[in-house]
C-alpha positions as YAML, in Angstrom:
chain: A
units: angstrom
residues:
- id: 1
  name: UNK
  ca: [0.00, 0.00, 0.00]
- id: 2
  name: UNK
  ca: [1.98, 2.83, -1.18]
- id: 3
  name: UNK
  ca: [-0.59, 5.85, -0.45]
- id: 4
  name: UNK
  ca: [-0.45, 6.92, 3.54]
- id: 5
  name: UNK
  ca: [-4.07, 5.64, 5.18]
- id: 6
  name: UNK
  ca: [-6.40, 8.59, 6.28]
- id: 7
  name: UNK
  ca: [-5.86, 8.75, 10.50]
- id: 8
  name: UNK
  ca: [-9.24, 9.03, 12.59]
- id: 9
  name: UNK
  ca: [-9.65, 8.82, 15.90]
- id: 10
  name: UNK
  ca: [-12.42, 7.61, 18.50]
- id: 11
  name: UNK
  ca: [-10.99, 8.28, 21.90]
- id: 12
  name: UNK
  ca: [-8.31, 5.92, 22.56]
- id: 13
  name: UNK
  ca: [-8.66, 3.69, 19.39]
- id: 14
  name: UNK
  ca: [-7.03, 4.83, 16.10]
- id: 15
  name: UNK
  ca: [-8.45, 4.19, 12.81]
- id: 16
  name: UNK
  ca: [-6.59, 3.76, 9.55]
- id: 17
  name: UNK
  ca: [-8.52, 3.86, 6.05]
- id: 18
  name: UNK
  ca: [-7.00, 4.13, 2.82]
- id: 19
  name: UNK
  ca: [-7.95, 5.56, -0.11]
- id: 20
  name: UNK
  ca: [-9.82, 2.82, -1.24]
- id: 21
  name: UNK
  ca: [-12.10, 1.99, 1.96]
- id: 22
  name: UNK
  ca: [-9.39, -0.56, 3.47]
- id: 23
  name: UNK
  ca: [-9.17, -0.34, 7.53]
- id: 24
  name: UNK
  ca: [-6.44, -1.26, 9.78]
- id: 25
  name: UNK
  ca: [-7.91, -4.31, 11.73]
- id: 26
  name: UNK
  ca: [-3.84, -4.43, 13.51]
- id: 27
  name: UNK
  ca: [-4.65, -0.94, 14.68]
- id: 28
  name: UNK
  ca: [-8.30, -1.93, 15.76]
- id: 29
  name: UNK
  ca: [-7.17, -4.62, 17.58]
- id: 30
  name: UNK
  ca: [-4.08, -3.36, 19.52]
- id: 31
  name: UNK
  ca: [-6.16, -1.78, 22.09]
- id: 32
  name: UNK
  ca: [-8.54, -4.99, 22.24]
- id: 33
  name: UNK
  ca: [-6.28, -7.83, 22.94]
- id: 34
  name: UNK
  ca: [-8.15, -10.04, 19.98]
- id: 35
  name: UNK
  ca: [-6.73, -11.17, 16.62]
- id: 36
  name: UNK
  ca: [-7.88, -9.78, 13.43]
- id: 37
  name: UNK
  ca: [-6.89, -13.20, 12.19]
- id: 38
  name: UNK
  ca: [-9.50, -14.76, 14.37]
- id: 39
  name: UNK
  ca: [-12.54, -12.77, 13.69]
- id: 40
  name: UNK
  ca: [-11.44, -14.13, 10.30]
- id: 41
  name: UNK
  ca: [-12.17, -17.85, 11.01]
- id: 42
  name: UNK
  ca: [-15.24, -17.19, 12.80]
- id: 43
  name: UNK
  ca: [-18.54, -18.75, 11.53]
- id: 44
  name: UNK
  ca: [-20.71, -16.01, 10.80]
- id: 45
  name: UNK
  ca: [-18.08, -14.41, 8.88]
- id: 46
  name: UNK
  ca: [-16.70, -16.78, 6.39]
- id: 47
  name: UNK
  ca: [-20.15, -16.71, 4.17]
- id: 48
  name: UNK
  ca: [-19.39, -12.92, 4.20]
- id: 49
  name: UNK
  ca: [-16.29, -13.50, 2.84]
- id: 50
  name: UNK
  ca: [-17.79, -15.49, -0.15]
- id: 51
  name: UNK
  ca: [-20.30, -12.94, -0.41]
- id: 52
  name: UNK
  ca: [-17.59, -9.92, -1.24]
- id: 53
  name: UNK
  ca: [-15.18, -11.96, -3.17]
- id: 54
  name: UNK
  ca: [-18.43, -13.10, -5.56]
- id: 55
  name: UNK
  ca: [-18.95, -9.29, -5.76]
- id: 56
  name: UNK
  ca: [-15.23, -8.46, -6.47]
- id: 57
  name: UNK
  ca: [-15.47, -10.81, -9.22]
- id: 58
  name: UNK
  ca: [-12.76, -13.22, -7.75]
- id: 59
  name: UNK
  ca: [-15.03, -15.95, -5.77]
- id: 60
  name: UNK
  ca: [-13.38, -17.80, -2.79]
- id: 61
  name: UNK
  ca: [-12.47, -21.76, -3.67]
- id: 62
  name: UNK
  ca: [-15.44, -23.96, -1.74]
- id: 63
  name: UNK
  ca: [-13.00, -25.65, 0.74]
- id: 64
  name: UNK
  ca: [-12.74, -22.17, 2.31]
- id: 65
  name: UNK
  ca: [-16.28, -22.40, 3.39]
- id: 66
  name: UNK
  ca: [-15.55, -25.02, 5.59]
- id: 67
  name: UNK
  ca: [-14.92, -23.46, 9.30]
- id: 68
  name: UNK
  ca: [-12.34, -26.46, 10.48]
- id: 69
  name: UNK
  ca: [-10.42, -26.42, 7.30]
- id: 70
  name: UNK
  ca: [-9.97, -22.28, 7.36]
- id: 71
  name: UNK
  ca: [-8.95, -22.99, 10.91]
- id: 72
  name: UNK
  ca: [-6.70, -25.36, 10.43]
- id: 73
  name: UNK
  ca: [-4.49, -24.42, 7.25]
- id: 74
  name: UNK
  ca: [-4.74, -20.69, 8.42]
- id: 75
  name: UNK
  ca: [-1.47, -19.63, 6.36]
- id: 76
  name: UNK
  ca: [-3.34, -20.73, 3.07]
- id: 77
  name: UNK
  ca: [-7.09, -19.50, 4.09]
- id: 78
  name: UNK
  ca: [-5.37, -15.95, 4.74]
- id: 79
  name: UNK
  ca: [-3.27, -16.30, 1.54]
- id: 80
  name: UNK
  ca: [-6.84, -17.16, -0.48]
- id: 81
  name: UNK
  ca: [-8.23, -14.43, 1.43]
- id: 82
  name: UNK
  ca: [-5.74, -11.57, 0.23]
- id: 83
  name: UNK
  ca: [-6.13, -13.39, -3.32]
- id: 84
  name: UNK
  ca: [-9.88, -12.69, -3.52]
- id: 85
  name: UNK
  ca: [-9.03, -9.01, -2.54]
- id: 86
  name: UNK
  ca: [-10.75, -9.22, 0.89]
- id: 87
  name: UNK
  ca: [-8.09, -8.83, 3.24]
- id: 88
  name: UNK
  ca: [-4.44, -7.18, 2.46]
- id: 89
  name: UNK
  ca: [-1.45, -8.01, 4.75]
- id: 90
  name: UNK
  ca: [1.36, -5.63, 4.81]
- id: 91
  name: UNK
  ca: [4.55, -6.28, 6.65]
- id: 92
  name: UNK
  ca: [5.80, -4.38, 9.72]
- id: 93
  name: UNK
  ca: [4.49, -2.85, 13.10]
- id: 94
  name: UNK
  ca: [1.40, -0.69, 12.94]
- id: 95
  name: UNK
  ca: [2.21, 2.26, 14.22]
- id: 96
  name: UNK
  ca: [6.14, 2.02, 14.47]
- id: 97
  name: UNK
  ca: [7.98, 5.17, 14.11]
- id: 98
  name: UNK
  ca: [9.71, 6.14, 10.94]
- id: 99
  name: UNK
  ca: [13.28, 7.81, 11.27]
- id: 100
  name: UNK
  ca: [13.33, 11.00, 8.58]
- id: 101
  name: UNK
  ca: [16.45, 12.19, 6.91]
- id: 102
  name: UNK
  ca: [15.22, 15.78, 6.92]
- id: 103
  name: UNK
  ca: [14.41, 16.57, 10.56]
- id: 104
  name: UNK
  ca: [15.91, 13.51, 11.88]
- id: 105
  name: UNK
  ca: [12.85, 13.06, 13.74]
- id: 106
  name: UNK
  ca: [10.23, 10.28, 12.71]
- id: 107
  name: UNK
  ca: [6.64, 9.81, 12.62]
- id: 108
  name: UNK
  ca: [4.46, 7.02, 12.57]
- id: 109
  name: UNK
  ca: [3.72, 4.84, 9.97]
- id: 110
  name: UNK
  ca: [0.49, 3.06, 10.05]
- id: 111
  name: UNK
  ca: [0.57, 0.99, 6.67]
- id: 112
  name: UNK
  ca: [1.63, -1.76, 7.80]
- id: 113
  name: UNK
  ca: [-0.69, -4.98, 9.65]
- id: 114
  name: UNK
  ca: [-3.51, -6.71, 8.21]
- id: 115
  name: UNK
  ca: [-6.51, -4.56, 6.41]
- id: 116
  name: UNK
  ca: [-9.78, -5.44, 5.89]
- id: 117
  name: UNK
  ca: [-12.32, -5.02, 3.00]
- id: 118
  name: UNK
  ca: [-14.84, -1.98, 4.21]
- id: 119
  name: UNK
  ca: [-17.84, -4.17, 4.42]
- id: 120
  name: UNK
  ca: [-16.12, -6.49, 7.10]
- id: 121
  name: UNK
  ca: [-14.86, -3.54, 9.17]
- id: 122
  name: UNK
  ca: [-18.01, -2.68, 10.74]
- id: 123
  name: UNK
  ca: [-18.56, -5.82, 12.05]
- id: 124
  name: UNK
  ca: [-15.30, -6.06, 13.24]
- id: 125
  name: UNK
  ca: [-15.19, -3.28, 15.18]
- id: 126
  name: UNK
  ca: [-18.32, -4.65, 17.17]
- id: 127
  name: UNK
  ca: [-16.66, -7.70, 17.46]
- id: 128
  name: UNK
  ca: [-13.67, -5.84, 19.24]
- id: 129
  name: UNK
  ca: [-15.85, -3.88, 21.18]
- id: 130
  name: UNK
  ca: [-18.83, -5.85, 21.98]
- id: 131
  name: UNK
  ca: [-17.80, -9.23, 21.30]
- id: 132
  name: UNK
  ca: [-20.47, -9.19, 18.33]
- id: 133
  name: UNK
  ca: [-23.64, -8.76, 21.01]
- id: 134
  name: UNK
  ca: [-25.99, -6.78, 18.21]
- id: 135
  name: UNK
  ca: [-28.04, -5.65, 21.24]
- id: 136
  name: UNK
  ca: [-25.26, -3.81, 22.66]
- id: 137
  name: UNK
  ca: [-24.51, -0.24, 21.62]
- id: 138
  name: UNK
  ca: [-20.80, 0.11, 19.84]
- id: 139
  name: UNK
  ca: [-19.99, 3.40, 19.11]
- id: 140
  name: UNK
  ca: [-16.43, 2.68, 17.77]
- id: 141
  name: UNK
  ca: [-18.42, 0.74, 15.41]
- id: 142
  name: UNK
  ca: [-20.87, 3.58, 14.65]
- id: 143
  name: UNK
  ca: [-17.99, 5.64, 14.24]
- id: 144
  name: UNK
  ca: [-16.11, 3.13, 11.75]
- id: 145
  name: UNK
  ca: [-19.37, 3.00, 9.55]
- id: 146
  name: UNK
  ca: [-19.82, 6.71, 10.01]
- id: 147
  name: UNK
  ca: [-16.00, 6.75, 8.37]
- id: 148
  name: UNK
  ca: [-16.18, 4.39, 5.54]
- id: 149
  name: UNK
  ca: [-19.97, 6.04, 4.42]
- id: 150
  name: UNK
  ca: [-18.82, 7.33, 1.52]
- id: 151
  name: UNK
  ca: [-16.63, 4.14, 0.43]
- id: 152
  name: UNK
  ca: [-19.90, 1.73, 1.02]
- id: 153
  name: UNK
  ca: [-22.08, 3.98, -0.65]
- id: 154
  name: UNK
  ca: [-19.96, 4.03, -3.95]
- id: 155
  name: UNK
  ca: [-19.82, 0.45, -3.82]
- id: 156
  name: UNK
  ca: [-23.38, 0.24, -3.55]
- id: 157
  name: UNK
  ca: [-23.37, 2.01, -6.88]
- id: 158
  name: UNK
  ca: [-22.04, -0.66, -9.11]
- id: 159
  name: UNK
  ca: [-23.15, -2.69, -11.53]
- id: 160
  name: UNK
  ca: [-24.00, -6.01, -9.95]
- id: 161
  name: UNK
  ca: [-23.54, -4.85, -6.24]
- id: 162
  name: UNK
  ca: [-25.90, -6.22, -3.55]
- id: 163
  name: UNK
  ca: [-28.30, -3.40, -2.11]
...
């Protein structure tokens, strides 16, 4: 991801969207204690993950609907998952600090960690803050949803998109 994510923040929790609706689920979950990774492999998520790789035109292989085998070969579930165009994975430490030659200062970068399609980062962020409980208010979710509007809405707009 070579263009810098758009910084937001909601209290204590930091969120990262780039240009193109993709949010920082490292970031999300720093201040949680929970894995990105494992909201992944959860139940009610995986036909989700069909769902938006159908829409993105590259469809998830059926083996990947099976909850044991995601869980188990992890390493290739993820790899299938970045494949599809659902989740990205880029390498370093959210939030590390970047040395610059100029001021000799640094600043930090949050590009790196794993990112997550914007129609799974919603219901991620409940999961973080709620652990999922629909009944429960989550306004770092609101506020997520409140972020990525604008990139749900224009994906709303294509051709072939689910309403």
């Amino acid at each position: 991801m070579s263009n810098h994510p758009a910084i937001h923040y909601c209290g204590k929790h930091i969120v990262a969207i780039s240009p193109d609706g993709f949010v920082s689920a490292s970031l999300l979950a720093k201040h949680f204690g929970k894995s990105a990774r494992e909201y992944l492999a959860l139940g009610e998520v995986l036909p989700q993950l069909a769902e938006i790789s159908e829409q993105i035109g590259r469809p998830l292989h059926a083996q990947w609907q099976d909850l044991q085998k995601a869980r188990r070969h992890e390493p290739d579930f993820h790899r299938a998952l970045a494949a599809a165009g659902v989740i990205r994975n880029e390498c370093g430490d959210p939030g590390r600090i970047i040395r610059t030659a100029t001021t000799g200062g640094g600043q930090k970068d949050f590009r790196p960690g794993l990112w997550l399609h914007p129609r799974l980062a919603t219901g991620f962020a409940r999961w973080q803050e709620v652990g999922g409980k629909d009944w429960l208010a989550s306004p770092l979710s609101e506020f997520v949803a409140d972020k990525l509007s604008k990139h749900l809405d224009a994906e709303a707009e294509l051709p072939g998109a689910c309403a």
